[in-house]
Short mmCIF file of the C-alpha atoms (twelve columns), coordinates in Angstrom:
data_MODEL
# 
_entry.id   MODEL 
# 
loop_
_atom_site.group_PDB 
_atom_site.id 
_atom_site.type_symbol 
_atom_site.label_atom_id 
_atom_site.label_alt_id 
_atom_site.label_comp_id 
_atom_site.label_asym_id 
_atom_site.label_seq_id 
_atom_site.Cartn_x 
_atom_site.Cartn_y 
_atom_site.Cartn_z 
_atom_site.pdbx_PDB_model_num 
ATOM 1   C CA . UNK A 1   0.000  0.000   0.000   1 
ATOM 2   C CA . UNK A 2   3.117  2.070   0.781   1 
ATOM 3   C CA . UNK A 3   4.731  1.666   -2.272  1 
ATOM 4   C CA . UNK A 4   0.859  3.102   -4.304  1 
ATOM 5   C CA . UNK A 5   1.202  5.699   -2.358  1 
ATOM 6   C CA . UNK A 6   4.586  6.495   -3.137  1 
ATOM 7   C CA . UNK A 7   4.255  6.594   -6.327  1 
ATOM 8   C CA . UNK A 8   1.488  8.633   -6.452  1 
ATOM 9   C CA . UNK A 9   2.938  11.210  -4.743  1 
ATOM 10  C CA . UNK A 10  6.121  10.739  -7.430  1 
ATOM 11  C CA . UNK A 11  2.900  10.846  -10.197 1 
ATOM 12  C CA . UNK A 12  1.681  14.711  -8.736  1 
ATOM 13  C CA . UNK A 13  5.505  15.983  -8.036  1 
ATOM 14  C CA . UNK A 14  6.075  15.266  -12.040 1 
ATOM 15  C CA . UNK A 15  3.466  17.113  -12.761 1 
ATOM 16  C CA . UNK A 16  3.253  20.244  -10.741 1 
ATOM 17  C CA . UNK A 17  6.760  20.946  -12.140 1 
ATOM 18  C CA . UNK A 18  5.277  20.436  -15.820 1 
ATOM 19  C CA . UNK A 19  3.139  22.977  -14.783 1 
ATOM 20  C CA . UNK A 20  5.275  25.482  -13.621 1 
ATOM 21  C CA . UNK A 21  7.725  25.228  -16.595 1 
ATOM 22  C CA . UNK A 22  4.577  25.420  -18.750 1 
ATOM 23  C CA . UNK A 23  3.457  28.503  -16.371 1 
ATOM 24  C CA . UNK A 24  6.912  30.079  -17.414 1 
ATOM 25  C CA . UNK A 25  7.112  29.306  -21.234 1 
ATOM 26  C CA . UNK A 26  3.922  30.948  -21.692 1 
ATOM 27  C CA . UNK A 27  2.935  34.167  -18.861 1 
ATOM 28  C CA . UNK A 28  6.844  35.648  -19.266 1 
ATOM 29  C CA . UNK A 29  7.686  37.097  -22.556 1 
ATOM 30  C CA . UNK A 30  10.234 35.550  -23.935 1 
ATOM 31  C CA . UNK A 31  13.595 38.056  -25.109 1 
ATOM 32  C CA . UNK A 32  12.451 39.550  -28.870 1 
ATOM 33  C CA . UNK A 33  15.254 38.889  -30.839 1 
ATOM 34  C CA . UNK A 34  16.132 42.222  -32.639 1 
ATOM 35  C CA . UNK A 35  15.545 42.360  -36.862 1 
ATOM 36  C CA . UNK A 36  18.116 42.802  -39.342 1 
ATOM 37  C CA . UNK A 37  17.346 46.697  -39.127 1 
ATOM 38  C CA . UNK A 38  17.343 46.576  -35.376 1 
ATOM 39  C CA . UNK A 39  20.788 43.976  -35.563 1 
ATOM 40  C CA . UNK A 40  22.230 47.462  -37.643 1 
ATOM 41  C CA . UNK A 41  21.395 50.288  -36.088 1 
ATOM 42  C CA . UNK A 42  22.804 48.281  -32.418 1 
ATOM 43  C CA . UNK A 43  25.946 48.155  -34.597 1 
ATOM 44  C CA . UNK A 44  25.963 51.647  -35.186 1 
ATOM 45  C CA . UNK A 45  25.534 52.732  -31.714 1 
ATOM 46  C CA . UNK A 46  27.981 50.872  -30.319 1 
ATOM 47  C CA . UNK A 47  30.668 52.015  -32.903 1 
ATOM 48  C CA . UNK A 48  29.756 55.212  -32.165 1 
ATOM 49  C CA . UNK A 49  31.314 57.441  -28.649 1 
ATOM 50  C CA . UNK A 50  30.401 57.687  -25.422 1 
ATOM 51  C CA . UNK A 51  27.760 60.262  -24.794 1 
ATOM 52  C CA . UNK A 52  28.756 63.744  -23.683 1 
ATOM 53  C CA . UNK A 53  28.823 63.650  -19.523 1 
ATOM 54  C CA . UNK A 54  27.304 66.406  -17.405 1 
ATOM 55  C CA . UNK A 55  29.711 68.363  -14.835 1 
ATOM 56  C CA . UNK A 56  27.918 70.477  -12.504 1 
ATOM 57  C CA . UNK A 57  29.795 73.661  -11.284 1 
ATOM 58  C CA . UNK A 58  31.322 73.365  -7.774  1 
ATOM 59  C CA . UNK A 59  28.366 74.335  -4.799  1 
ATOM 60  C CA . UNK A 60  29.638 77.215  -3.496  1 
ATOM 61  C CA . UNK A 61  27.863 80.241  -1.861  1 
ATOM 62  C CA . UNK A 62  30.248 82.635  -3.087  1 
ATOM 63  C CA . UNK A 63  28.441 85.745  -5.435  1 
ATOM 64  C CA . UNK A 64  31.791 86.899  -6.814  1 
ATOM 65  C CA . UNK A 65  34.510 83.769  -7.035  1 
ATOM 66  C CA . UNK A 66  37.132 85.434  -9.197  1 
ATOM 67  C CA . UNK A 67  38.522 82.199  -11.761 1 
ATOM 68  C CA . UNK A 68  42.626 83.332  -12.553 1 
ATOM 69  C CA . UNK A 69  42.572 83.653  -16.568 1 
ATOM 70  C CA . UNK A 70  45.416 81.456  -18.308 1 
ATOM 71  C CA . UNK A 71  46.970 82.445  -21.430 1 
ATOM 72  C CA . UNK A 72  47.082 79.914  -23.899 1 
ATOM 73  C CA . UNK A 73  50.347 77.210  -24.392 1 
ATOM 74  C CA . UNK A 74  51.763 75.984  -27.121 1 
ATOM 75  C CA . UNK A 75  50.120 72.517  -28.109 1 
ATOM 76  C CA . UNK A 76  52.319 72.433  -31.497 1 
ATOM 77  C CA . UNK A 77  53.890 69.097  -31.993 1 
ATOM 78  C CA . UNK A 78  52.224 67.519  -28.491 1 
ATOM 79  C CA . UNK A 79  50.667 63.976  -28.231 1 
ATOM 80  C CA . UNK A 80  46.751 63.252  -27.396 1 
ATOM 81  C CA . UNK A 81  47.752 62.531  -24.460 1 
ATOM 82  C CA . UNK A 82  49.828 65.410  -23.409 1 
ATOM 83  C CA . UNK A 83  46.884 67.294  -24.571 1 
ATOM 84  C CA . UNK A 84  44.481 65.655  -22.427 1 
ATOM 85  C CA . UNK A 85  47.146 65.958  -18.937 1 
ATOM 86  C CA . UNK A 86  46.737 69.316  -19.982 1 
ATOM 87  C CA . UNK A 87  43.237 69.927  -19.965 1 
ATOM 88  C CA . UNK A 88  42.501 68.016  -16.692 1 
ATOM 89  C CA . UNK A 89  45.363 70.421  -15.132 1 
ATOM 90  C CA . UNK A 90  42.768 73.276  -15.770 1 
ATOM 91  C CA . UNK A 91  39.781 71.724  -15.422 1 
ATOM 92  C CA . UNK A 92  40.627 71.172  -11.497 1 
ATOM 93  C CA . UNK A 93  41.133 75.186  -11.263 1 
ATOM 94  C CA . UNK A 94  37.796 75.683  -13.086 1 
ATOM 95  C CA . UNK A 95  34.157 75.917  -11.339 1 
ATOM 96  C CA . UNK A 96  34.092 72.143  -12.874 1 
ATOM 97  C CA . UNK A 97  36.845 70.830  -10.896 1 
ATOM 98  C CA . UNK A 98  35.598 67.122  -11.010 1 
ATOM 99  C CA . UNK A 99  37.782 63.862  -9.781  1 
ATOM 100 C CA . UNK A 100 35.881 61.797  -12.763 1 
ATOM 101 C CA . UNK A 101 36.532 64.268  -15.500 1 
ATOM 102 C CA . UNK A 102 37.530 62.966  -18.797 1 
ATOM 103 C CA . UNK A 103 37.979 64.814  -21.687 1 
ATOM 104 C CA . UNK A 104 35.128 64.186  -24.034 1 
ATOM 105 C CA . UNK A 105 35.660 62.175  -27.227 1 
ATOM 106 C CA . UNK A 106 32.814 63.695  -29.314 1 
ATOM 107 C CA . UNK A 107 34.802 67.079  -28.417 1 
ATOM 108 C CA . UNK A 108 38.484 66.131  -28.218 1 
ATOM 109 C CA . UNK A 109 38.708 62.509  -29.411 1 
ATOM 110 C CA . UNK A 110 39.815 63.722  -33.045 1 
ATOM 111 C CA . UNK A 111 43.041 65.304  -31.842 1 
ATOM 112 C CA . UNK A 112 46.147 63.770  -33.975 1 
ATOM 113 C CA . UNK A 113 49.619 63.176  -31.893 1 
ATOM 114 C CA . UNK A 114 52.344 65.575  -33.057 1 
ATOM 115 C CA . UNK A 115 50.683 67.783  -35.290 1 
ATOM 116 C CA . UNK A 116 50.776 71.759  -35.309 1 
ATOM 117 C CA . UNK A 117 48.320 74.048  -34.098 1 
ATOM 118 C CA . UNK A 118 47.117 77.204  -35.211 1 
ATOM 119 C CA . UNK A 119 48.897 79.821  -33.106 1 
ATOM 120 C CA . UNK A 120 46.880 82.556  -31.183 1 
ATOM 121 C CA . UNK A 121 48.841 85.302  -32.876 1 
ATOM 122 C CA . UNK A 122 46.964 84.973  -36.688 1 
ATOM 123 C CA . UNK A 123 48.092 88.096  -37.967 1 
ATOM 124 C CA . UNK A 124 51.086 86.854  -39.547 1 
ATOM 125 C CA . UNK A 125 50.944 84.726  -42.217 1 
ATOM 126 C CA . UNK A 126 53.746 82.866  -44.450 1 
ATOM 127 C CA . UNK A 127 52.731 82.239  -48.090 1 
ATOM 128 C CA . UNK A 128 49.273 82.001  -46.830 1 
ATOM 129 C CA . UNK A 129 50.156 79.516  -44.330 1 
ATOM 130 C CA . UNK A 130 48.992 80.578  -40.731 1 
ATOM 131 C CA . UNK A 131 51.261 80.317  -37.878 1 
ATOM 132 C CA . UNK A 132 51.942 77.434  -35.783 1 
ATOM 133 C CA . UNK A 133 54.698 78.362  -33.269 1 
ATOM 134 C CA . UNK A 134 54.014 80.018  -30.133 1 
ATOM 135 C CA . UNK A 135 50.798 79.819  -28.167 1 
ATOM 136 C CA . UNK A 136 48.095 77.917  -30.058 1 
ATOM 137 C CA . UNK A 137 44.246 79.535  -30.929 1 
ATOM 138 C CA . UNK A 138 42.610 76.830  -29.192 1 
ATOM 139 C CA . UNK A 139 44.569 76.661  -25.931 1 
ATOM 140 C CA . UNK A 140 42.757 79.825  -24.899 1 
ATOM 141 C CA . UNK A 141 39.631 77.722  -24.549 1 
ATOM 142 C CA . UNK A 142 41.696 74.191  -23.675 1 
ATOM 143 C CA . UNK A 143 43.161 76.400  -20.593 1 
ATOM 144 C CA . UNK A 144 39.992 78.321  -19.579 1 
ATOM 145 C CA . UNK A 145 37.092 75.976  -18.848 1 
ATOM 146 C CA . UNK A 146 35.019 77.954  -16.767 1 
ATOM 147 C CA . UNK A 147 34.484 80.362  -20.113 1 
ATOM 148 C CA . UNK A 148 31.857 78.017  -21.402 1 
ATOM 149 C CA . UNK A 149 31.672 80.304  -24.793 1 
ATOM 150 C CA . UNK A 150 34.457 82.124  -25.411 1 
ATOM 151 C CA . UNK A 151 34.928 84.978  -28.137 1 
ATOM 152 C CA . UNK A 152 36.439 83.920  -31.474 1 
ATOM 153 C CA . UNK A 153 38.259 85.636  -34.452 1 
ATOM 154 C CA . UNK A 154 35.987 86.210  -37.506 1 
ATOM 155 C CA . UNK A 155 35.988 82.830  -38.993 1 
ATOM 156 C CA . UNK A 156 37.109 84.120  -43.161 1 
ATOM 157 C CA . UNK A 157 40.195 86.106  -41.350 1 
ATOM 158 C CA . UNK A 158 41.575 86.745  -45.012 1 
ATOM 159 C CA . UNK A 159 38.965 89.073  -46.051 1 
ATOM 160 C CA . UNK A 160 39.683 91.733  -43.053 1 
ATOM 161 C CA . UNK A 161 41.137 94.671  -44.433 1 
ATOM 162 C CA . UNK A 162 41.835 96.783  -41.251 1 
ATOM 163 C CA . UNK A 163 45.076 94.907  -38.772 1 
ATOM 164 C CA . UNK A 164 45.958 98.119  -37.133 1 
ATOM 165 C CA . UNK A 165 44.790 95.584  -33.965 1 
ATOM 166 C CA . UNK A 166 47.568 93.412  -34.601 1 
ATOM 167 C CA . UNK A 167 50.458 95.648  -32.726 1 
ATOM 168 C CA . UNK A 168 48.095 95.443  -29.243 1 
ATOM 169 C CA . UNK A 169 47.331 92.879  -27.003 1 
ATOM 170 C CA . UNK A 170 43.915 92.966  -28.327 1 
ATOM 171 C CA . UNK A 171 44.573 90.499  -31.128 1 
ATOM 172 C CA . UNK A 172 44.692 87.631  -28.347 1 
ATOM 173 C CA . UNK A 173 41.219 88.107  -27.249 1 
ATOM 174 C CA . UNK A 174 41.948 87.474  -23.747 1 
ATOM 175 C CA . UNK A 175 39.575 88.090  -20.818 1 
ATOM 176 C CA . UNK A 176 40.033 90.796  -18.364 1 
ATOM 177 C CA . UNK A 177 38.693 88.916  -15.605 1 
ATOM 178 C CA . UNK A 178 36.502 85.951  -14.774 1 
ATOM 179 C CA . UNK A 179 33.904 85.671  -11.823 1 
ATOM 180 C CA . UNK A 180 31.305 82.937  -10.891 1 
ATOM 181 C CA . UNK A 181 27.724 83.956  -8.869  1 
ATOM 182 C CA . UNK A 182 27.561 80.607  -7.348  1 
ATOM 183 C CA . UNK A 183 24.049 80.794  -6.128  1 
ATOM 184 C CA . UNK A 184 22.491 82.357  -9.616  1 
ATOM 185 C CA . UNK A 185 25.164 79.729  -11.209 1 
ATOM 186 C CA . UNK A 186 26.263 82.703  -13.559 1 
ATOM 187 C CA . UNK A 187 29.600 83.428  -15.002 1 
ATOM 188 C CA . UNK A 188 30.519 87.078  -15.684 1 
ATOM 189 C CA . UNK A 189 33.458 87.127  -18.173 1 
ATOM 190 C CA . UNK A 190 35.123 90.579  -19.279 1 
ATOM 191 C CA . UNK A 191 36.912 91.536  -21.997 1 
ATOM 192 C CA . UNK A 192 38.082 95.381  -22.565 1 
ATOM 193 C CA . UNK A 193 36.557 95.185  -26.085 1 
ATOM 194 C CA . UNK A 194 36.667 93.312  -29.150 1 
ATOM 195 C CA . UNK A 195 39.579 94.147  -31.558 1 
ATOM 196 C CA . UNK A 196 38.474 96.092  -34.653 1 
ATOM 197 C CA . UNK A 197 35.343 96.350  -36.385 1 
ATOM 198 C CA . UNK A 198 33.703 93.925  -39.210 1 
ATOM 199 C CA . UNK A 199 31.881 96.623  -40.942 1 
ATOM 200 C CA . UNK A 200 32.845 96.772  -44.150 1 
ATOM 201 C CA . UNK A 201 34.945 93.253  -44.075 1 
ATOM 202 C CA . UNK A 202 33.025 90.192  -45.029 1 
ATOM 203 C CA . UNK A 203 33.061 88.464  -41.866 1 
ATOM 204 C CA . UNK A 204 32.277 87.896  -37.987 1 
ATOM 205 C CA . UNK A 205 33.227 87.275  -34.662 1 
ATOM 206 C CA . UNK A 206 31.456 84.523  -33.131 1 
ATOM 207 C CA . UNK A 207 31.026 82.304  -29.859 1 
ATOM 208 C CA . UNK A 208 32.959 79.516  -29.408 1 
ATOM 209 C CA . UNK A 209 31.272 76.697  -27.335 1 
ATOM 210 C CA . UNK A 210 34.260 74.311  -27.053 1 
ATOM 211 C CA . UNK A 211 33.959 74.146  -23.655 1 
ATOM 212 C CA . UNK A 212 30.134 74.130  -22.615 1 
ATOM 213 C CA . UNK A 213 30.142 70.884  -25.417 1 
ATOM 214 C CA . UNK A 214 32.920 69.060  -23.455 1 
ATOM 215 C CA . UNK A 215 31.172 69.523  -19.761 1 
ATOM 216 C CA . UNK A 216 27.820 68.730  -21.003 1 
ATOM 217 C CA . UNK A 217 26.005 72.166  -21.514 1 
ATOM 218 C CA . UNK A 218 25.160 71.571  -25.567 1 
ATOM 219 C CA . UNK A 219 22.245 74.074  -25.715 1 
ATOM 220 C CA . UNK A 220 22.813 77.464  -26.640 1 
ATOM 221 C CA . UNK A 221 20.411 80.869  -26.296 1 
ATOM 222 C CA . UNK A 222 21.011 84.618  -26.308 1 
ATOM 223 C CA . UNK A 223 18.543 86.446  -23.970 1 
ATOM 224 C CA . UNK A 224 17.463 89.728  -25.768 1 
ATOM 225 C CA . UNK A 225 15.833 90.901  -22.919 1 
ATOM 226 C CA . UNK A 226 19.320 90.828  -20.781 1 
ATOM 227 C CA . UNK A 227 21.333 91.944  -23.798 1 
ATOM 228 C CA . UNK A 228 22.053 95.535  -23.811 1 
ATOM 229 C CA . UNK A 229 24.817 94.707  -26.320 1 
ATOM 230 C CA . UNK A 230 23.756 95.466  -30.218 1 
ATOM 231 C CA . UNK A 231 24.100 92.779  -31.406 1 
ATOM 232 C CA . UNK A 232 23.774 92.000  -35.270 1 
ATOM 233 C CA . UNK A 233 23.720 88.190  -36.131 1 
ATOM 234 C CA . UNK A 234 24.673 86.713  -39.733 1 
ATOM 235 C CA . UNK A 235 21.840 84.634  -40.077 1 
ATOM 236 C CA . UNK A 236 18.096 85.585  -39.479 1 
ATOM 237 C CA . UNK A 237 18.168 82.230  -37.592 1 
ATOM 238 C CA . UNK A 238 20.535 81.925  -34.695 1 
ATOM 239 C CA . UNK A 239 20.516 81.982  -31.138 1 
ATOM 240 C CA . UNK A 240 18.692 84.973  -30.014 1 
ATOM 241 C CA . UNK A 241 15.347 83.728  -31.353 1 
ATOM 242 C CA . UNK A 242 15.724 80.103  -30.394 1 
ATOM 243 C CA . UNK A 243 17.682 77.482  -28.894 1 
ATOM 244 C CA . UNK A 244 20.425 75.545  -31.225 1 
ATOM 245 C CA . UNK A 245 22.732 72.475  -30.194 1 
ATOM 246 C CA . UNK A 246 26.264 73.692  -30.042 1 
ATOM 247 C CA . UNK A 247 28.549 71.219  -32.410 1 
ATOM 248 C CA . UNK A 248 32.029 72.315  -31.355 1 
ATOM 249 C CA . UNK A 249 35.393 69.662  -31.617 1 
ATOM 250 C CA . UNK A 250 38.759 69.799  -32.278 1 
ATOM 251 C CA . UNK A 251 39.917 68.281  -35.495 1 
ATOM 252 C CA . UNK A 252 42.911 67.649  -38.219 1 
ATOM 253 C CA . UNK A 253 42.042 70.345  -40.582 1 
ATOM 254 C CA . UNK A 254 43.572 71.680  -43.604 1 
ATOM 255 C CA . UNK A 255 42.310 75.217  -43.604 1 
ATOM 256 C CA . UNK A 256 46.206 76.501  -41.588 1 
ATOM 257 C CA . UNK A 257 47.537 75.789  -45.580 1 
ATOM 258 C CA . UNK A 258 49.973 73.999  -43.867 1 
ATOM 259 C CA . UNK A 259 51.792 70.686  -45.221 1 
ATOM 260 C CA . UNK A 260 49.909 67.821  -43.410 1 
ATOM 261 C CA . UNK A 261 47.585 69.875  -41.610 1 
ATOM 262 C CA . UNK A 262 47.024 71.073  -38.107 1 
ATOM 263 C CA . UNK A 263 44.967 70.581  -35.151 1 
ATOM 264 C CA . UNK A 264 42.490 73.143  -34.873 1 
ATOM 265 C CA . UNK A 265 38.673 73.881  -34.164 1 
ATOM 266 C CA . UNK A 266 35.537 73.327  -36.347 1 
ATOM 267 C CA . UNK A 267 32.933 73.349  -37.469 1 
ATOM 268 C CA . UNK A 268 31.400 76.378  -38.518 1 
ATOM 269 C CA . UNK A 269 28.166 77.324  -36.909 1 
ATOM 270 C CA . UNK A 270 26.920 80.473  -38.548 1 
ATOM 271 C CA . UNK A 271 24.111 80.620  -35.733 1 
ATOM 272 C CA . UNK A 272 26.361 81.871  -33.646 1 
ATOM 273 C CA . UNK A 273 28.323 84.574  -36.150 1 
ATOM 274 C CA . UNK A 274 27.598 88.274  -35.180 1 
ATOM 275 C CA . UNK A 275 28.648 91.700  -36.706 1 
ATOM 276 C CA . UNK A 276 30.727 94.041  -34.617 1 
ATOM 277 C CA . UNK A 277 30.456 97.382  -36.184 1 
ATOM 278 C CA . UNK A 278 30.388 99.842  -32.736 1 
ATOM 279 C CA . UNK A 279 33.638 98.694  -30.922 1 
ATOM 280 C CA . UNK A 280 33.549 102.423 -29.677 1 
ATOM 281 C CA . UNK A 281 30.329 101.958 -28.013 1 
ATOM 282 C CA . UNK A 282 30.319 98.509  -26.300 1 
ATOM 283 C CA . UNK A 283 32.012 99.828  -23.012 1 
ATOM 284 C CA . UNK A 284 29.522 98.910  -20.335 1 
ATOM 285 C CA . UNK A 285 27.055 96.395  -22.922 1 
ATOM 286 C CA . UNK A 286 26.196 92.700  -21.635 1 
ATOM 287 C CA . UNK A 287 25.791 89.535  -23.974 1 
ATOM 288 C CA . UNK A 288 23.168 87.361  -22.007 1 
ATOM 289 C CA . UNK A 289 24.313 83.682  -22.988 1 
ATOM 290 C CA . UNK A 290 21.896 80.334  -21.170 1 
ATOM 291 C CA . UNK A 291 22.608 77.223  -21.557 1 
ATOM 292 C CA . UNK A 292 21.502 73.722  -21.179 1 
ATOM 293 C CA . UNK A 293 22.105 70.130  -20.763 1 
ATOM 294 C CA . UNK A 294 18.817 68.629  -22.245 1 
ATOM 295 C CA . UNK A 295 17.013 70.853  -24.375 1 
ATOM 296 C CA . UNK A 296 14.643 73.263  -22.923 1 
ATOM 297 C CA . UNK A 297 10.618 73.124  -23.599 1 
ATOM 298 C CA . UNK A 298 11.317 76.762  -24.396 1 
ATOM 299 C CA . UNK A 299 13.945 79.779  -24.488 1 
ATOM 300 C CA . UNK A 300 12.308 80.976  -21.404 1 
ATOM 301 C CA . UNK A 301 13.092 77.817  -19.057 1 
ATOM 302 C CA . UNK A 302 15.223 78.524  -16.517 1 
ATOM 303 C CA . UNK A 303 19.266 77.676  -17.665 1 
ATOM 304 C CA . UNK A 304 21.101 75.225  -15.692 1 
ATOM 305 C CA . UNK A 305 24.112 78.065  -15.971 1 
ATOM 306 C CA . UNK A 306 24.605 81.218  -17.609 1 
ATOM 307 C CA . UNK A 307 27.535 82.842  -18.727 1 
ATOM 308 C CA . UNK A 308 27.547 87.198  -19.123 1 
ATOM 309 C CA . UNK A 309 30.087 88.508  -21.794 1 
ATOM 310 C CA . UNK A 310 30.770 92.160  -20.456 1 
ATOM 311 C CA . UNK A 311 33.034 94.723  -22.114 1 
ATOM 312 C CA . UNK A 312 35.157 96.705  -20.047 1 
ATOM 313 C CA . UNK A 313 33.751 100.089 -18.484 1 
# 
């Protein structure tokens, strides 16, 4: 009688564990396996770089920090790496001073070991060739991370007529000073004034967002309200009547003329190209610059940080 029972009891264990793997094949959905388009695009995204990171400024309740302005290096003839040492250097005496920063790839990752760069002083030129010795164009921004958008030369530099500039210390386009308003999260950064005026040269100054890109802040927009600069923009379009995604990266280009190429900024982003034709009267005048990590619903959203471009009083 034992052994019936037994086996009945084997009988009913059999077949409550059918049921449960039956219970499993069928309530859980099984893993979809992706299509041939699916199969390519995962292949594409996992060729392609990490995505930009996010650095938040350092908390502090500080209304006036003043940030020391560095004046660019030479990068000429440097490795990647070297390049990157570099960067991280500044980065921990910026308002981003971060123990997990890495340079981003999207921004930086094009940079070619032992190439020249574009020097800072542009007004001399050698067979059209621009100059590569001496403090490069790009270190101003590689050495000055808290100036999310810095100014820029007028990107066709060959058509300017007027380089009575070029004997001053104007022609670096060096801040004055730099200050952070913790609590608002706003930086202030001052220049005595731009260089020389575009009217009359086919070309503009424009802002260069090297630096927002690589800490995360990709989305650009100039408050009119807060601007008291005039400010005359190429395009109808561009950032003062809505909010663009800043494309900035350093790249081997060929536009230096010079054998091989060099290491230098791109691309161009005429949303962000302005005229400069009252250098006499900007003495005082605000640019009001937001930006944003994720794009905003609307200009009007509230900026994660702002940066002020003020000309000297």
């Amino acid at each position: 009688m034992n052994k019936i029972y037994d086996l009945m009891a084997l009988t009913l264990l059999v077949l409550a564990i059918i049921c449960i793997i039956y219970n499993q094949n069928f309530t859980q959905p099984k893993e979809q396996q992706p299509s041939n388009v699916n199969q390519e695009t995962l292949q594409k995204l996992s060729q392609q770089q990490d995505p930009l990171k996010y650095y938040p400024p350092i908390e502090t309740e500080n209304t006036a920090l003043k940030i020391k302005v560095n004046y660019p290096d030479s990068l000429s003839w440097k490795t990647k790496k070297e390049i990157y040492e570099i960067r991280k250097k500044y980065i921990e005496r910026s308002i981003f001073n971060n123990p997990n920063y890495e340079p981003s790839e999207e921004v930086f990752g094009q940079i070619q070991d032992r190439k020249p760069w574009i020097a800072n002083y542009i007004c001399e030129k050698t067979n059209g060739e621009s100059p590569v010795e001496g403090p490069s164009e790009e270190a101003r921004f590689i050495n000055n991370p808290t100036i999310l958008l810095g100014l820029e030369y007028p990107f066709i530099f060959h058509d300017v007529t007027d380089f009575t500039f070029c004997d001053t210390n104007l022609s670096t386009i060096i801040p004055t000073s730099v200050t952070y308003n913790g609590p608002e999260k706003e930086i202030t950064v001052e220049y005595q004034h731009l260089p020389f005026s575009t009217k009359g040269n086919n070309t503009f100054y424009q802002f260069n967002g090297i630096n927002a890109r690589d800490l995360g802040y990709k989305y650009i927009y100039l408050d009119k309200e807060k601007t008291t600069y005039d400010i005359e923009f190429k395009n109808e379009t561009n950032i003062s009547n809505e909010v663009f995604e800043l494309n900035n990266f350093i790249h081997l280009g060929y536009s230096c003329k010079v054998e091989g190429g060099c290491n230098n900024g791109s691309p161009r982003q005429e949303f962000v190209e302005f005229k400069n034709n009252t250098p006499n009267k900007e003495k005082g005048k605000i640019i009001y610059l937001k930006l944003w990590k994720e794009k905003p619903q609307n200009p009007k959203q509230k900026a994660d940080i702002t940066e002020i471009i003020r000309f000297k009083q």
